[in-house]
Structure formats: structure tokens, C-alpha cells
C-alpha positions, 0 to 999 in steps of 0.5 A: 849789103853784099854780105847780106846779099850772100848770105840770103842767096846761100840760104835760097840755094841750101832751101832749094836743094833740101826741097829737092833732095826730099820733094822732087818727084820720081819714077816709083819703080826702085820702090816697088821692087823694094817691095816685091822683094822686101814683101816676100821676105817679109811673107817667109820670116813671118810664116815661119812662125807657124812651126810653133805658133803657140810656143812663140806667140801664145800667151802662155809661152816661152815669152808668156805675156804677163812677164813682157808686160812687166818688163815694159812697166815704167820704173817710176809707175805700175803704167805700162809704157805704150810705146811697146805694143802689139796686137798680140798682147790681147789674144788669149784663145789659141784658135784666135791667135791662128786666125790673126796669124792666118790673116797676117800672112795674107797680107805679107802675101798681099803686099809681096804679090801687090794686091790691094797694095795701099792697104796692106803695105799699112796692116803689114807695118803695124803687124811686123811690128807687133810680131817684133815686139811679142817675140822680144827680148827673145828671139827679137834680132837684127832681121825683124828690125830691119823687117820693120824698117822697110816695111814702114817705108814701103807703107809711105809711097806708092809701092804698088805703082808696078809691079803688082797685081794692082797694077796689072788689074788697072792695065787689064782695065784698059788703063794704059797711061803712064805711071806718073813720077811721085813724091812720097816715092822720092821722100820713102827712098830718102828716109830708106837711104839716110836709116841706112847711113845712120845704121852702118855709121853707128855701127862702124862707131862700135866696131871701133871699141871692140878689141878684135875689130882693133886687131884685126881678127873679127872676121875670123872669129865671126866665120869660126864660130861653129854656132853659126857656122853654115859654110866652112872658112876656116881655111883663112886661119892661113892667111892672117893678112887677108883676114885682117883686110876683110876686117878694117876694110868692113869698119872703113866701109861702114864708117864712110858708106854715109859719105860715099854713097852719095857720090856717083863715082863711089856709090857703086863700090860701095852699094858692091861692098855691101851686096859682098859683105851681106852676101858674105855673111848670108852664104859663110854664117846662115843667116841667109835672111837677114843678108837678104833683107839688108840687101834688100835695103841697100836697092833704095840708091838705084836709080828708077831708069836701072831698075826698069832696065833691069825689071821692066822686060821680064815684069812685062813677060810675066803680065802677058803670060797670066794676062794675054797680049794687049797693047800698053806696058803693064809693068 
């Protein structure tokens, strides 16, 4: 009967803290600031596109639309696999596709800016999502997943609670009360936090088979390659030992940052090994938006209080510039 006894009560406690770890109400502030970052980032890459919108996204370009939907045609069916879509599949008229382009910018910038912040956090998922998929396999890469990653996070919270211009029209409203703690802002972060361990375990995992992460070299060979190459490192040809440090340290960091980023004493060295890393590669390698953007990710482990510390001063700065002096916090 005690044996009973234990196991019942180890199965309540395990129950209790699942229920915790995923439905325990807290302040949306992390989120949103997630979201202003991650919107504008999501506003610029997609932007972009405009240099050359009929050769990336028209239907005739260098991915024409035809041979993407041959591509995802099932190997035992002519039936395209629908798991694989996007608005831009449909638009034939080049006029069409610079409106649709038009109105998917606007609401990267509405979500960037937190205007209208419910709604355009669920067009702006499924509009990444389509960009993704048009421009695959050809100019698909690790800044547009990681895009739509954070943006189909962002669209399951309440991510325009502060720090928004919704927020700001609800203070000029006369709407002072507090922003109440939420779930969906806890579960949106939880699922943010546990991608991203999957993401550098398994990335670790594969640094693991290759033969110059084995010896000890990666690092060198990724900040030499002149293809890439946006800041000059070539002076770490002379110190072999610190090249293959940077490198084992990066697998050792990818491989345990699902263990240690849950700890209170570790997590901050490893939420700075990845602002260093990604960092790193945005300054040393160009590519300056995806660094941003895993940073940007890696923000989902503050705590709510750091953030207001950090945010709340200068957001409330802002809202009394555009909006005059009134009583209340318009963060």
C-alpha cells in the first residue's frame, strides 16, 4: 500500500509540474519584445524581395511555379502534396503579385510596430510561410525557418500586450490597468524555448559526424571561406589551439544548451555563448540577419521582470513623446 501510496503521489507531483511548466500565467513582456524584434526582422527580409520581386516570386521566374509543383507531386500520385503551399502559387499577373507583396509587408510592419497585433501576428505566420515555401529550394535557408518559427509563436500569445501601438491606443483611451499575467504568453515561450533545444541538439548531433568539427578545424574553415567572408579572421591560422577550442566548445554548447539552459546558475552562460556564437557569425560571415534572428529567439529564456527592467523605461519614453504626458504606464 505504501508503494502505492508513492507512486500516486510522484505521478500528482510529475502532473502538478507539467501543468506548471506549460499553463502557469506570466507577465507577456518577454514576448513581446520578441515580437518587436522578431516583426522587424521579419519586416526587412521580406522587404527585400522587392529588388527583384518578379524574378523571386513570379511565376515565371527563376523557380517558375510549374516546376515547384512538380517537385512536391507525391512519388506514388500525380496529387500534389498540400503540405507544401503558399499564397504564391496562384498569382499569375505581375500587378497582382506587387499587390499581395504590397499588403504582405504591411502587416510584417504592422506586427513589427503592434498595430492590429492579433490579426497580423496570424496573416504574418501564414504569409512567411508562403514566401518559404515559393522561394524553395532555391534560396530557402536557415534565416527563413527560423522567420517562421518565431512568427508562429508570436501568433499563439498575446504579443501586442506592450509595447505596441495597440497598447499605446488603449492607454490614450483611458485604459490604465495593468497588463494581466497570461497563459498562452507562458505556453508561446515554452514551445520558443523547447524548438530551440531540439534545434542545437540536433545540431550538435551532426557537428558530431563531420570530420573537421572531429578535428577540430570547423571554425577556421567556416571564417576562411572568402564566399562568405564579411570580416577578416584569417589571423587565427596562427593560433591552431584557439581555433580548435572555438570549435569543440560550439559542439559542447550545442549539445548540452537543452540541459543547461534550464538551470539558473548556467543559463546565463549559455543564453552569452549564444549571443557570442551568433554574434560571431553575423559580424565574421555576413550573414547579419540570421544572427539576429537566432538571437532573437534565444530572448524566449528572460525572465518577464529583466525584460520590463530593461524596456519599460525607455518604451514609456517613446509613448509620452508621441502621445503627451498622462498619468498611467503606457508600456
Amino acid at each position: 500500500m505504501s508503494i502505492l501510496g508513492d507512486v500516486r503521489g510522484y505521478l500528482t507531483e510529475t502532473w502538478q509540474a507539467w501543468n506548471r511548466f506549460w499553463f502557469t500565467p506570466t507577465d507577456p513582456a518577454t514576448l513581446c519584445l520578441i515580437r518587436l524584434l522578431a516583426g522587424s526582422l521579419l519586416f526587412y527580409t521580406h522587404l527585400v524581395w522587392s529588388l527583384d520581386l518578379q524574378a523571386f516570386l513570379g511565376p515565371e521566374g527563376w523557380l517558375p511555379v510549374d516546376y515547384l509543383r512538380a517537385l512536391h507531386v507525391r512519388p506514388d500520385s500525380a496529387t500534389p502534396q498540400w503540405s507544401v503551399w503558399s499564397l504564391f502559387f496562384w498569382i499569375k499577373q505581375p500587378w497582382l503579385l506587387w499587390v499581395v507583396h504590397g499588403a504582405a509587408v504591411l502587416v510584417f510592419f504592422c506586427l513589427m510596430l503592434g498595430l492590429f497585433t492579433r490579426t497580423s501576428a496570424v496573416l504574418g505566420f501564414f504569409l512567411a510561410v508562403s514566401y518559404a515555401h515559393r522561394v524553395t529550394p532555391g534560396a530557402f535557408f536557415g534565416l527563413d525557418k527560423v522567420n517562421c518559427m518565431l512568427a508562429l509563436y508570436l501568433m499563439l500569445g498575446p504579443c501586442g500586450a506592450r509595447y505596441s501601438l495597440d497598447s499605446l491606443r488603449r492607454w490614450r483611451r483611458g485604459d490604465t490597468s495593468p497588463v494581466p499575467p497570461s497563459t498562452s504568453a507562458n505556453l508561446a515561450l515554452r514551445l520558443m524555448q523547447l524548438q530551440l533545444c531540439i534545434i542545437y541538439l540536433f545540431s550538435g548531433l551532426a557537428k558530431l559526424m563531420g570530420e573537421n568539427w572531429q578535428a577540430g578545424t570547423a571554425v577556421w574553415w567556416a571564417v576562411a571561406n572568402f564566399e562568405y567572408q564579411s570580416l577578416d579572421m584569417t589571423w587565427l591560422a596562427g593560433w591552431p589551439v584557439l581555433v580548435a577550442l572555438a570549435t569543440h566548445a560550439t559542439v559542447f554548447w550545442e549539445l548540452f544548451y537543452c540541459c543547461l539552459v534550464w538551470n539558473r546558475l548556467t543559463r546565463p552562460l549559455v543564453l552569452g555563448m549564444a549571443f557570442a556564437i551568433h554574434g560571431g557569425i553575423a559580424l565574421s560571415m555576413g550573414m547579419i540577419t540570421f544572427g539576429l534572428a537566432m538571437i532573437y529567439a534565444n530572448l524566449a529564456f528572460l525572465q518577464p521582470a529583466t525584460v520590463r527592467r530593461w524596456v519599460d523605461p525607455l518604451a514609456a519614453r517613446v509613448a509620452r513623446m508621441f502621445a503627451g504626458p498622462q498619468d498611467g504606464d503606457p508600456s
